[in-house]
C-alpha positions as CSV (number, residue, x, y, z in Angstrom):
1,X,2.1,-9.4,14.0
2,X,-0.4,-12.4,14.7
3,X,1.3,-16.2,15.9
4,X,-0.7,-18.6,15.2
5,X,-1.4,-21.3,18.5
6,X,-1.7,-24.8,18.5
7,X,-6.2,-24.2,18.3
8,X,-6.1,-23.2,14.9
9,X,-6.9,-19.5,15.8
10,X,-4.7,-16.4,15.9
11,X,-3.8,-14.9,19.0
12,X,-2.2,-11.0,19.9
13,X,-1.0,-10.1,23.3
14,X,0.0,-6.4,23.8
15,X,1.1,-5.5,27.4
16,X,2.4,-2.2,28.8
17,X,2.2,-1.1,32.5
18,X,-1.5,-0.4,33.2
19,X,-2.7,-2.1,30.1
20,X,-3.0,-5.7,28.4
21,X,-5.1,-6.6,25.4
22,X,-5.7,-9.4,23.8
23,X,-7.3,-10.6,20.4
24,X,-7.9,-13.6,18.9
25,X,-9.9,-14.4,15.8
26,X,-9.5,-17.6,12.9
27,X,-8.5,-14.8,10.0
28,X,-4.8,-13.4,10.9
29,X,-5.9,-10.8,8.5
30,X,-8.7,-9.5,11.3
31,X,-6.6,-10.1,14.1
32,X,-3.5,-7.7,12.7
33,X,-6.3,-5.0,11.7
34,X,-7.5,-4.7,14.8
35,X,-4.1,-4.7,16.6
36,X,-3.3,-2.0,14.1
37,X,-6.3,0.0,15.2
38,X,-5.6,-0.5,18.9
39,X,-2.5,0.5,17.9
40,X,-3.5,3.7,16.7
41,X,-5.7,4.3,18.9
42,X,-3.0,4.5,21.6
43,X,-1.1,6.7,19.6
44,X,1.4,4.4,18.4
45,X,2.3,3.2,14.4
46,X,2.0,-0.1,13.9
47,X,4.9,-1.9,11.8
48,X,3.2,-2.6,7.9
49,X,6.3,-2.4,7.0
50,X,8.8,-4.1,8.9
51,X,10.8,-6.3,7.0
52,X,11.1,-9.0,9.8
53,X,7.4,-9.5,9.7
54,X,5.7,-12.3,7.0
55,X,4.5,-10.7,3.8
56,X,0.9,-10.3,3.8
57,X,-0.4,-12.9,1.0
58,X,-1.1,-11.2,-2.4
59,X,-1.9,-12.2,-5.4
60,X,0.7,-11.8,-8.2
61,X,3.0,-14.5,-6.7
62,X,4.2,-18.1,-7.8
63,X,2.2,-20.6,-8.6
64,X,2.0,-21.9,-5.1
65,X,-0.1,-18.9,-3.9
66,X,3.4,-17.4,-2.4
67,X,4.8,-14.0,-2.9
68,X,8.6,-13.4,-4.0
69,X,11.3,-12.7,-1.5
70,X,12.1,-8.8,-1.9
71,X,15.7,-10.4,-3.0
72,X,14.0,-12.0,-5.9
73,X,11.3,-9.5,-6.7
74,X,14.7,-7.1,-7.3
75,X,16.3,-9.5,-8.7
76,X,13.6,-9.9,-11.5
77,X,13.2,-5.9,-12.3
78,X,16.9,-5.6,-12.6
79,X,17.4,-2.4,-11.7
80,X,20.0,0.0,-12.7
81,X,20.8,2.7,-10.3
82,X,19.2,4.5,-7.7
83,X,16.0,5.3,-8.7
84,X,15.1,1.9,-10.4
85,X,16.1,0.5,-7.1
86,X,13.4,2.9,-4.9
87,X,10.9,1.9,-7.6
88,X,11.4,-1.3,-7.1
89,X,11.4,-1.6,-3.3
90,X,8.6,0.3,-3.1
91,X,6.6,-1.7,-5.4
92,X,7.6,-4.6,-3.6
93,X,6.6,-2.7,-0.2
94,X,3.5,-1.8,-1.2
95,X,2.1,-4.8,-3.2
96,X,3.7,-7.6,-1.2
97,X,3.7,-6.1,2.3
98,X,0.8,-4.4,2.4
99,X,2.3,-1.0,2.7
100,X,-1.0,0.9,0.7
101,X,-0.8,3.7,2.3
102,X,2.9,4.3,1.6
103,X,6.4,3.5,3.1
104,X,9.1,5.5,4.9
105,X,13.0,6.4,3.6
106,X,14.2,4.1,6.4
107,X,12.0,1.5,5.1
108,X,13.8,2.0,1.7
109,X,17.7,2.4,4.0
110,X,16.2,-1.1,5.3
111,X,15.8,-2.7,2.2
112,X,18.9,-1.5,0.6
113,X,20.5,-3.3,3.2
114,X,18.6,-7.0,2.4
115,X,19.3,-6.7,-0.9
116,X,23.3,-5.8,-0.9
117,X,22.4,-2.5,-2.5
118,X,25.1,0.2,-1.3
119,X,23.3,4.0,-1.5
120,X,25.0,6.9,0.6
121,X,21.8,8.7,0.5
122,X,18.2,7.2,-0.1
123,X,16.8,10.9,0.1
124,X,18.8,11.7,-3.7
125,X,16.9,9.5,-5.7
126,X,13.4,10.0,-3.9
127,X,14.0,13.8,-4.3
128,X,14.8,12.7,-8.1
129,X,11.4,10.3,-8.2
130,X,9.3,13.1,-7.1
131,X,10.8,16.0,-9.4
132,X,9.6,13.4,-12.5
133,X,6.1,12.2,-11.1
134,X,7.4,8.8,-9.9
135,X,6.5,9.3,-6.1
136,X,4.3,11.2,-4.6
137,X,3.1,11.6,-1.0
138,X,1.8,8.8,1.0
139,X,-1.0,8.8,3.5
140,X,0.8,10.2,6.3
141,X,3.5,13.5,6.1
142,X,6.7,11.2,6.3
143,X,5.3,8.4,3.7
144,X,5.5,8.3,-0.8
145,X,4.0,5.9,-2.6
146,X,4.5,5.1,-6.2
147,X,2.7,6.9,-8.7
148,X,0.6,4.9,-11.4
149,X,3.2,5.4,-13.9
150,X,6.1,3.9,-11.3
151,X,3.4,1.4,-10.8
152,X,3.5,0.5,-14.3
153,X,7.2,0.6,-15.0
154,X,7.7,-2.1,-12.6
155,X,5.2,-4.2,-13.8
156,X,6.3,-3.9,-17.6
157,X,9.9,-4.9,-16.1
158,X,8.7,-8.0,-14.3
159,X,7.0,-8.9,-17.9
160,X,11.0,-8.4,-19.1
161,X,9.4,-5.5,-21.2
């Protein structure tokens, strides 16, 4: 959300007809937080997990402090199918975008797309993911989120377990 001006601070504008805000802060972190509350505030969601926005930095990256494309981070659990490929999108939303509280089906129809991944319907292998404890509801009605054990698949597939 936050772009980053020449002062060495990060600066927001949001502007609708009877209403402009502004915040600027040093930490991008603060600055998308508080956009995101403002955001809610007004009754609007916020985009944590847009694809076409910069990862939030993570730990659990390369050496150099960055985290994996979600091409890469696919590439490296080597899924097989479906299911694996929800698990591993929505680790990848949820530990390198920042998505904690949970990410949508179209988030998942969105990442399909980046990574060449052909599905006719998303909604089979998430109804699948939840019938064996894989995902579970998110924060918000419309969201899932891993479950610990997904969690740990994931992991124990990026070890090449």
């Amino acid at each position: 959300m936050a772009g980053q001006p020449s002062s060495g601070s990060y600066r927001v504008r949001i502007r609708s007809t009877d209403l402009e805000v502004e915040v600027e802060a040093p930490d991008a972190g603060y600055v998308d937080a508080k956009v995101a509350e403002l955001l809610g505030w007004m009754g609007l969601e916020p985009l944590e997990t847009g694809l076409d926005e910069p990862p939030a930095p993570k730990s659990g990256g390369s050496a150099a402090g960055k985290p994996p494309s979600l091409v890469e981070h696919v590439r490296s659990v080597s899924p097989n199918g479906g299911l694996e490929h929800v698990l591993a999108v929505g680790y990848y939303l949820e530990h390198h975008r920042g998505a904690t509280g949970g990410f949508r089906r179209r988030d998942l129809a969105q990442a399909f797309k980046a990574v060449r991944y052909r599905h006719s319907n998303p909604g089979v292998p998430i109804a699948s993911g939840r019938k064996q404890g894989l995902l579970m509801e998110g924060a918000e009605a419309d969201k899932i989120r891993l479950s610990e054990t997904a969690d740990e698949w994931v992991r124990a597939r990026l070890r090449g377990e």
